[in-house]
C-alpha positions as CSV (number, residue, x, y, z in Angstrom):
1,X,-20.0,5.1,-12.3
2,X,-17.6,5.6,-14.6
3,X,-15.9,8.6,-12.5
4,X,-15.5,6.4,-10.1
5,X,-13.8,3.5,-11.6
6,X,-11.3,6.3,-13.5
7,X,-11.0,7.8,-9.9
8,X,-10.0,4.4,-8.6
9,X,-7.8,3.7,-11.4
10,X,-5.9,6.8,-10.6
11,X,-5.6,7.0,-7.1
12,X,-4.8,3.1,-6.8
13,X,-2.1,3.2,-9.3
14,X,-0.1,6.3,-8.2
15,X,2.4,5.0,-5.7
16,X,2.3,4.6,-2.4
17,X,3.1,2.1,0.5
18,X,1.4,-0.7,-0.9
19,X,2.1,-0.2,-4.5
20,X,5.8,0.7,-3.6
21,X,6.0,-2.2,-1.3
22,X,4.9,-4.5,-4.3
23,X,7.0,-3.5,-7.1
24,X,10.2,-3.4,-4.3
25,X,9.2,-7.1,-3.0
26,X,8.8,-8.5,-6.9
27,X,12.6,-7.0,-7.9
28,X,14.1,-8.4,-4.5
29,X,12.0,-11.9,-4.3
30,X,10.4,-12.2,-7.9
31,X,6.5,-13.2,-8.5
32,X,5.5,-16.3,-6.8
33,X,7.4,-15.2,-3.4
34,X,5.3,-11.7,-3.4
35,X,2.0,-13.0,-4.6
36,X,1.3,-14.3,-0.5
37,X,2.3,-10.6,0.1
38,X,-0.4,-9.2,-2.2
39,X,-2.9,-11.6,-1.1
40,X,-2.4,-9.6,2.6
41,X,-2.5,-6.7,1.5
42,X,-5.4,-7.2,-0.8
43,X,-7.6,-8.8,2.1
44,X,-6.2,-5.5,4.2
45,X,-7.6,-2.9,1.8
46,X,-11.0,-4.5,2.0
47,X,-10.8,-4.6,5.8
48,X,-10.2,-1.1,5.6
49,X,-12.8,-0.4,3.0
50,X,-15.3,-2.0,5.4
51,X,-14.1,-0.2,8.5
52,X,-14.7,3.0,6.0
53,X,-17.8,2.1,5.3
54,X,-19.0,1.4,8.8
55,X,-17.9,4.6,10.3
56,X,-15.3,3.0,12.5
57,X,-12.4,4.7,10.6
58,X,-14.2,8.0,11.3
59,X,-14.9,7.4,15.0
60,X,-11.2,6.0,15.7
61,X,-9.1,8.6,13.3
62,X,-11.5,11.5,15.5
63,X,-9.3,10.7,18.6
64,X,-5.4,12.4,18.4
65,X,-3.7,10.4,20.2
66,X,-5.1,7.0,17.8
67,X,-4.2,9.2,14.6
68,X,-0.9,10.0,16.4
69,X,-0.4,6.0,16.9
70,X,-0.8,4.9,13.7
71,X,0.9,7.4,12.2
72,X,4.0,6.5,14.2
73,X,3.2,2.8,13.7
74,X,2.8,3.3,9.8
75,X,6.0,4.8,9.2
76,X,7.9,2.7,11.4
77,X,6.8,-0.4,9.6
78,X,7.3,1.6,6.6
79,X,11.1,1.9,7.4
80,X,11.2,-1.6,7.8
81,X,9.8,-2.8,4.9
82,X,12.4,-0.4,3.0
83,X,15.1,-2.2,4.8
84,X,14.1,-5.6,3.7
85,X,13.9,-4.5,0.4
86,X,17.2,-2.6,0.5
87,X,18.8,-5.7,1.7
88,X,17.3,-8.5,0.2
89,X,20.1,-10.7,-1.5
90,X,22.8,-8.6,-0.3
91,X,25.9,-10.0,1.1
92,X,27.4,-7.0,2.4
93,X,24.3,-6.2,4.4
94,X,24.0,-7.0,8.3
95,X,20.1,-7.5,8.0
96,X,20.1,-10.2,4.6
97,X,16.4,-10.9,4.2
98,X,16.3,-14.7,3.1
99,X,12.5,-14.3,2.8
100,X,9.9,-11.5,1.7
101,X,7.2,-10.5,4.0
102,X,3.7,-12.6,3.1
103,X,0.0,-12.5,4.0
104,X,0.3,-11.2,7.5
105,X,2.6,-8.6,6.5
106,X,0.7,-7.3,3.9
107,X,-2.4,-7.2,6.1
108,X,-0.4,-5.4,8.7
109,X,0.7,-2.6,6.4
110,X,-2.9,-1.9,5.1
111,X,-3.8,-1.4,8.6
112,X,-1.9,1.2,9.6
113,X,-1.4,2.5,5.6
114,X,-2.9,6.1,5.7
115,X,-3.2,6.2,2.2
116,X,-5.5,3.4,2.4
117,X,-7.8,5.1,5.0
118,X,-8.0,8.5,2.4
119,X,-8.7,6.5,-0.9
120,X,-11.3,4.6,0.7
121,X,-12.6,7.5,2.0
122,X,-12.8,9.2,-1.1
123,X,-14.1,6.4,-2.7
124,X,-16.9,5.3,-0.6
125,X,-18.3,9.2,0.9
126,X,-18.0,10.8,-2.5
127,X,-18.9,9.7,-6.2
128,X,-22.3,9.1,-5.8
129,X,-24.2,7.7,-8.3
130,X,-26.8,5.3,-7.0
131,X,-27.9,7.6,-4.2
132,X,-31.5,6.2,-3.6
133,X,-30.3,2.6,-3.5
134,X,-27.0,2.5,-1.0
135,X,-26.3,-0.9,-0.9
136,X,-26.2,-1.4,-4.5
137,X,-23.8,1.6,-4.9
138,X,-21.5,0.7,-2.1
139,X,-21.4,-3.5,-3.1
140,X,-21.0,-2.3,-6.7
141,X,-18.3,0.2,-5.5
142,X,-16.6,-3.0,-3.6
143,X,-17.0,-5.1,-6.7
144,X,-15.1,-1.9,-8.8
145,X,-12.4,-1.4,-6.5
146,X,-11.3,-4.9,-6.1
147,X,-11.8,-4.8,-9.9
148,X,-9.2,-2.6,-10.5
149,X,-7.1,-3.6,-7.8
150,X,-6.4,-6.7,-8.4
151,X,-4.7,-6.3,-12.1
152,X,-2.8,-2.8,-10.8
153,X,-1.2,-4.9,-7.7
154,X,-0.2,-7.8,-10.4
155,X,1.5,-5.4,-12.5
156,X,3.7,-3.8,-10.4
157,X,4.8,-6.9,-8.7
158,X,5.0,-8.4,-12.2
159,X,7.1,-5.0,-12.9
160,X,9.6,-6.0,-10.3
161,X,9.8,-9.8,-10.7
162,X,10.7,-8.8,-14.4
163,X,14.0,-6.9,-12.6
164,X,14.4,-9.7,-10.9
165,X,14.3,-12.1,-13.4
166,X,16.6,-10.2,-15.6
167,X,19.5,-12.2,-13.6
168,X,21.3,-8.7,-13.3
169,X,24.8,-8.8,-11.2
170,X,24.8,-8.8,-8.1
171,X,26.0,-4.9,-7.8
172,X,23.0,-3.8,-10.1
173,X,20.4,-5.8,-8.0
174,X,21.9,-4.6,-4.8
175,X,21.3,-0.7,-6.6
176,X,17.8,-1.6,-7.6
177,X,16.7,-2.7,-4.3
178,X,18.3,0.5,-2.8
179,X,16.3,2.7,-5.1
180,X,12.6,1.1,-4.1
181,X,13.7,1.5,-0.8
182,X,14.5,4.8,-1.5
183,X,11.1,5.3,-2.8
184,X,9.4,3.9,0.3
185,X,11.4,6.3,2.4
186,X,10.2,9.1,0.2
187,X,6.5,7.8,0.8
188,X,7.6,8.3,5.2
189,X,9.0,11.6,4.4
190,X,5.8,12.8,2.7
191,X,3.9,11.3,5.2
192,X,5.4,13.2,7.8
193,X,5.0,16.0,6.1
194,X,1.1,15.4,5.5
195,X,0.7,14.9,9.1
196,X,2.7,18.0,10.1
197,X,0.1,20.2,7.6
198,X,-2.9,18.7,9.2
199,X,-1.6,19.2,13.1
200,X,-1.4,22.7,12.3
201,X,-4.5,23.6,10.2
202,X,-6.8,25.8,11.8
C-alpha cells in the first residue's frame, strides 16, 4: 500500500495538463477563481478512474480511430487552454480572457487528458496489494488517490495564485503567463510525440 500511495504521489505531482493547467490558471486568475476549475477537473479524474476500472477505457482506447479522436481533441483543447493562460490580463492581446475556465472546463480536459487515462491505468491494473479482496483494494485505492490529489492540485494553484498575488507589473505578469503557456505547449509537443512512438511500434 505504501508503493502505491508513493507511486501516486509521483506520477500526480509531475506536470502535466491538469497540473500545468492549475498552476497557469492560479498566476493568471488567483485562488478563489481556479478553485471551480479544480473542482472539474477533480470530479473528471475520478470519472476517468471509474471508466478505468470498468474496462470501458480499455474497450474504447482499442479502437484507432477513437484513440486518434481524442488525441486530436486533447491537444486542441490543450492549445486553448495555453492561450487563455497566455492572455489572461493582457491588453495587448486580441483574445483577453476576462474569466478562467471552471467546473465544466476542468471536466472537459480530464476527459480527453491522456495522461489521466495512463496514471489510472497504472494505478488501478498494477500495485496489487489486496489481491484476494478486490473491492477493498480498488475503494481503498479511490480513497488514496483522491487523498493525494486533492492537497497536490491545491498547491500548485496556491503556487500560481501566490504570482498572482504578488501584484507584479503588468509586463512581468504578461511574461509569467506566457511561460505556463509555454509549458502547456510543451506538454502537446510531447504528446505528439508519445503518440507518434506508439503508431509505429511493432
Amino acid at each position: 500500500m505504501l508503493n502505491f500511495a508513493l507511486a501516486v504521489f509521483f506520477l500526480i505531482i509531475t506536470p502535466g495538463p491538469g497540473v500545468l493547467s492549475t498552476a497557469g490558471l492560479g498566476a493568471a486568475y488567483g485562488f478563489r477563481p481556479g478553485l471551480a476549475y479544480v473542482l472539474g477537473l477533480f470530479i473528471g479524474t475520478n470519472l476517468v478512474a471509474l471508466a478505468v476500472i470498468s474496462g470501458v477505457a480499455a474497450i474504447v482506447l482499442s479502437v484507432p480511430v477513437v484513440r486518434t479522436v481524442l488525441m486530436v481533441a486533447s491537444i486542441a483543447y490543450l492549445l486553448y487552454l495555453a492561450a487563455r493562460i497566455a492572455f489572461a490580463g493582457s491588453k495587448i492581446a486580441f483574445i483577453e480572457a476576462k474569466a478562467p475556465p471552471a467546473v465544466l472546463s476542468g471536466i472537459l480536459l480530464q476527459a480527453i487528458n491522456p495522461k489521466a487515462y495512463a496514471v489510472n491505468t497504472t494505478l488501478f491494473a498494477g500495485f496489487p496489494y489486496a489481491p484476494d479482496n478486490i473491492m477493498f483494494e480498488t475503494v481503498s485505492k479511490l480513497i488514496i488517490v483522491n487523498t493525494i490529489w486533492i492537497p497536490i492540485h491545491l498547491g500548485w494553484l496556491l503556487a500560481g495564485a501566490t504570482l498572482h498575488r504578488l501584484n507584479l507589473p503588468d509586463t512581468t505578469q504578461r511574461r509569467i503567463n506566457y511561460v505556463m503557456a509555454a509549458s502547456m505547449l510543451a506538454v502537446v509537443v510531447l504528446a505528439i510525440f508519445a503518440a507518434g512512438d506508439a503508431a509505429n511500434a511493432p
